[in-house]
C-alpha positions, 0 to 999 in steps of 0.5 A: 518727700513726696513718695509716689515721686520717689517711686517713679523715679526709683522706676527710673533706676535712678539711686536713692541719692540721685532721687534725694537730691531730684526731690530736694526743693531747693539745693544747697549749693549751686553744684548741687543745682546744676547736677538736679537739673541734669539728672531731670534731663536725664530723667526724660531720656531714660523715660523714652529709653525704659518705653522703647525696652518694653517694646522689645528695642534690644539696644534699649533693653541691653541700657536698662540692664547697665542702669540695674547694674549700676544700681546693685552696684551703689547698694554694694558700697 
């Protein structure tokens, strides 16, 4: 697993199985190809959501909040 990958998609606030499966070569099951190539559609959206909260976008800030939420959620189950 390439490491700085995992970092950047973790700044992403993306969950540890979400990276995983981000970072996995080639998926194992066409469900598991199809929810890659989302989350890498989404990964694009939350790159232009996290740019537009540091530069003071409230709406995108109130976003990265949930996504941290949720994040602290996941580690809780």
């Amino acid at each position: 697993m390439n490491l700085e990958a995992a970092e950047e998609y973790g700044a992403l606030l993306f969950t540890e199985k979400e990276v995983k499966l981000i970072l996995t070569k080639e998926p194992n099951t066409v469900e598991n190809a199809i929810l890659k190539g989302q989350l890498l559609t989404e990964a694009t959206i939350r790159k232009v959501i996290i740019e537009q909260a540091k530069n003071g976008s409230s709406e995108a800030q109130k976003i990265v909040l949930k996504w941290q939420n949720q994040i602290k959620i996941s580690k809780i189950r």
